[in-house]
C-alpha positions in Angstrom: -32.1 -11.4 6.5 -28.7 -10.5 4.9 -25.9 -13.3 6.1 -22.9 -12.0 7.5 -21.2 -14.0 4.8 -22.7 -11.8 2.2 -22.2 -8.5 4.2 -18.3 -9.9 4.3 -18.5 -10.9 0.7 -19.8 -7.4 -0.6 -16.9 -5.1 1.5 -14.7 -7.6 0.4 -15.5 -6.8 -3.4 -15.8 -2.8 -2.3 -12.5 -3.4 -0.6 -10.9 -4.9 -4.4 -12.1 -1.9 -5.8 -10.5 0.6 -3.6 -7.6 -1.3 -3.7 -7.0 -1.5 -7.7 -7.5 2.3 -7.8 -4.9 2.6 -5.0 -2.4 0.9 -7.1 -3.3 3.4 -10.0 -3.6 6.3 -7.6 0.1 6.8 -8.6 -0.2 7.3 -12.1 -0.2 11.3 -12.4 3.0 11.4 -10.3 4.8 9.1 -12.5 3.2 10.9 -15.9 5.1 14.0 -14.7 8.3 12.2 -13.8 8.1 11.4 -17.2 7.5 14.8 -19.0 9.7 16.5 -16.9 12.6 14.1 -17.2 13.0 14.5 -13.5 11.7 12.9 -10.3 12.0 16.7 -8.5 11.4 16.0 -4.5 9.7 12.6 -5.2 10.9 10.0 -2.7 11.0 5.5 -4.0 10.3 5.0 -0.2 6.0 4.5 -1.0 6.8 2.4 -3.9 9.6 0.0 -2.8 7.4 -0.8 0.8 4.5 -1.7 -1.2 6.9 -4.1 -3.7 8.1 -5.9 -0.1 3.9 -5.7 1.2 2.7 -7.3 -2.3 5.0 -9.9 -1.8 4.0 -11.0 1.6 0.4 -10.5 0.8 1.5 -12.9 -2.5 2.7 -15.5 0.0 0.0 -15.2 2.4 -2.4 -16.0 -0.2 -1.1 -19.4 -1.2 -2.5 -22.6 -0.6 0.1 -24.1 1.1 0.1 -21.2 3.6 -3.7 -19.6 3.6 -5.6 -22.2 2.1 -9.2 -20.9 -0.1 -7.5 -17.5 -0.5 -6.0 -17.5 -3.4 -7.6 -14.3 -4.5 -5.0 -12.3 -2.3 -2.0 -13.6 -4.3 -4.0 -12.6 -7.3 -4.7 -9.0 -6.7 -1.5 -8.4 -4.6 0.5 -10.4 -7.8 -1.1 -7.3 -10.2 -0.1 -4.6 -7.2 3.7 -5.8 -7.8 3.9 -5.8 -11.4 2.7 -2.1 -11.3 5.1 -1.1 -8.7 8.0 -2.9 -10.6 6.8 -0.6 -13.3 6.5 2.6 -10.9 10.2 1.9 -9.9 11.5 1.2 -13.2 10.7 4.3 -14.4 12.0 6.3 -11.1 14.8 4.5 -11.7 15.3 5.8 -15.1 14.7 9.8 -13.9 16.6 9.4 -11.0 19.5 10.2 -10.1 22.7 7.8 -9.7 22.6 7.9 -5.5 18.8 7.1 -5.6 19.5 4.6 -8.3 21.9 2.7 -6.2 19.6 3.2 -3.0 16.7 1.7 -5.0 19.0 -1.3 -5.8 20.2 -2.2 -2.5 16.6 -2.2 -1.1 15.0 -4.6 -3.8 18.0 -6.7 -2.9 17.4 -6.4 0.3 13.5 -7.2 -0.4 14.1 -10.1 -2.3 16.9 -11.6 -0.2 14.3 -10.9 3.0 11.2 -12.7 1.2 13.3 -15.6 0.0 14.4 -16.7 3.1 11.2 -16.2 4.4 10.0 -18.4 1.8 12.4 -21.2 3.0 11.4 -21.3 6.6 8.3 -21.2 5.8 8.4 -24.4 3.4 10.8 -26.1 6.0 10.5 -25.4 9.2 6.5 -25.1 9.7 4.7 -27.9 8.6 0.8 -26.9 8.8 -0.7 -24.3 7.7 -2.1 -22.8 10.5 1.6 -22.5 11.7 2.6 -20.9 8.2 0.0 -18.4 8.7 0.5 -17.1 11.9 4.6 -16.8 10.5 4.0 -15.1 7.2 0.9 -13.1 8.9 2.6 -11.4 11.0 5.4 -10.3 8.3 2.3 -8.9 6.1 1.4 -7.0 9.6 4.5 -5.2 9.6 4.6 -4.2 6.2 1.0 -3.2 5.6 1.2 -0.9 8.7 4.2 0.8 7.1 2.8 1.0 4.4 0.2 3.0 6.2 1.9 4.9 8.1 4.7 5.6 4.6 3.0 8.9 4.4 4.4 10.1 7.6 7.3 11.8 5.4 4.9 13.7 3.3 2.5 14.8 6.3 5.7 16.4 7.9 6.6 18.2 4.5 2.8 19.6 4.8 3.4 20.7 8.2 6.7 22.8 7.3 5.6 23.7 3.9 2.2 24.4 5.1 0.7 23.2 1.8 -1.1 19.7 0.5 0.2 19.9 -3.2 2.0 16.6 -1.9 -0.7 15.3 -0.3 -3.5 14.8 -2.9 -7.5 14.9 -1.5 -9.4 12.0 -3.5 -5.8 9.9 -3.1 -6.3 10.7 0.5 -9.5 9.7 1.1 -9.3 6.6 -1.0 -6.9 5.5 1.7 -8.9 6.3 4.6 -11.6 4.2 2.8 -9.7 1.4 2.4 -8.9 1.1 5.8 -12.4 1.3 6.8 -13.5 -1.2 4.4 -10.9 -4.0 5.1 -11.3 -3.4 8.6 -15.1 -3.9 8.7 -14.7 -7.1 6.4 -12.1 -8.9 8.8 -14.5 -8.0 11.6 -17.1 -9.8 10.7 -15.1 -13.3 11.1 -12.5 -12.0 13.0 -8.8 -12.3 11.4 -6.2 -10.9 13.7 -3.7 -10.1 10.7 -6.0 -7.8 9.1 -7.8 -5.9 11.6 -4.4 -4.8 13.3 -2.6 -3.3 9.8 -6.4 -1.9 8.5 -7.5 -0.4 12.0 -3.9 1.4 12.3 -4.3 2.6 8.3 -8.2 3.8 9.5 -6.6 6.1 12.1 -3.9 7.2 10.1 -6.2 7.7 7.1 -8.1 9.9 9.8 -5.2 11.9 10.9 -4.1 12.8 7.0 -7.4 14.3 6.2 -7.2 16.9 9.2 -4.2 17.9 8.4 -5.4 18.3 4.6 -8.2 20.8 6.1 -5.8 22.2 8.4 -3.5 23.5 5.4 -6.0 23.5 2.3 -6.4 27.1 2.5 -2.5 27.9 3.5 -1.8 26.2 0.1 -0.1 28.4 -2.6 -2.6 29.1 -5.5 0.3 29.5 -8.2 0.2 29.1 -11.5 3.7 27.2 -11.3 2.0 24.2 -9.5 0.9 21.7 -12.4 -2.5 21.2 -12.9 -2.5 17.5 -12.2 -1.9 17.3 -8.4 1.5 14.6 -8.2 0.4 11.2 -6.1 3.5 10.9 -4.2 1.4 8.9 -1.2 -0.1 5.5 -1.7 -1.7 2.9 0.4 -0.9 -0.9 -0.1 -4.2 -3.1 -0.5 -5.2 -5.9 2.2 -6.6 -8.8 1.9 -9.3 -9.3 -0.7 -12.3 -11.7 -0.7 -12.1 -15.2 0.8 -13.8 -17.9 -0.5 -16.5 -18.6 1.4 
């Protein structure tokens, strides 16, 4: 009989997978930045709330506050260096008011985790205390995260056209939710079956309104052949040691 360890530890490795293709899902979007010299209607907002999710994750994942879960600051660590690089080269294409709005939100981003960072080391001194603090920070931010596609779904809806709101990308996310969701189920963990369970539904909700406007969609030849990634979905928590 299969142990509900090794059913855990097996989504857990499904759900590492998923995630590490989420944070390359973006990488048509930011090819054609680059060959058009231009970020055209692309929006920073996906990228700079999964820089502020990674971080928390990051955190999370530390001994000092999640002890024998290290792996999460691993993965999520990887997740902010390619974000850093996402945003780096939006910031180069951009123009000077997105330039300075992208600036005063990694400012604010950094200024936010620090001081987070400071209570955390001063103020709560076990870490069942320090998870329950930085937890519910990596709640917020993995369920806007989510839910960061919202902006997108309502350019669908006016548009009435998915060329911003890629299938497999799409899916992927909905997947994801379903995946980290089922893991923390199995040994229940409050802080990801909240964040996951909300990314499910929304993940639900995105692909009928794909096959609500999949046939209203334009067939021209103007629209580039590589479909742009605009939307992207923050990973969870990987595998605990067990």
């Amino acid at each position: 009989m299969v142990s509900p360890n090794a059913i855990r530890n097996t989504l857990g490795i499904i759900g590492n997978v998923i995630s590490f293709g989420l944070f390359l899902s973006p990488v048509p979007t930011f090819l054609r930045i680059i060959k058009n010299k231009s970020v055209e209607e692309f929006k920073p907002d996906p990228y700079l709330c999964t820089v502020i999710n990674c971080l928390f994750w990051c955190l999370y994942g530390l001994p000092f506050v999640h002890p024998n879960n290290i792996l999460v600051t691993t993965i999520n660590g990887i997740g902010l260096g390619i974000e850093l690089i996402y945003l780096a080269i939006f910031l180069t294409y951009a123009s000077n008011s997105k330039r300075k709005f992208i600036a005063w939100v990694l400012l604010g981003e950094v200024v936010l985790f620090v001081a987070v960072v400071l209570l955390t080391l001063f103020i709560f001194h076990n870490t069942d205390k320090r998870t329950i603090f930085v937890g519910a920070f990596c709640v917020v931010f993995n369920v806007s995260m989510y839910f960061s596609p919202l902006t997108v779904m309502r350019k669908v809806m006016r548009t009435k056209s998915v060329e911003y709101m890629p299938f497999f990308l799409t899916l992927a996310g909905f997947l994801n939710g379903v995946c980290w969701t089922a893991y923390a189920f199995i040994h229940i963990d409050f802080w990801m079956v909240v964040p996951n369970g909300l990314g499910a539904i929304s993940g639900i909700i995105q692909l009928i309104l794909y096959g609500t406007y999949y046939k209203t969609t334009p067939k021209s030849s103007k629209l580039d052949a590589v479909k742009p990634s605009q939307v992207e979905l923050p990973p969870s928590k990987p595998i605990e040691e067990v």
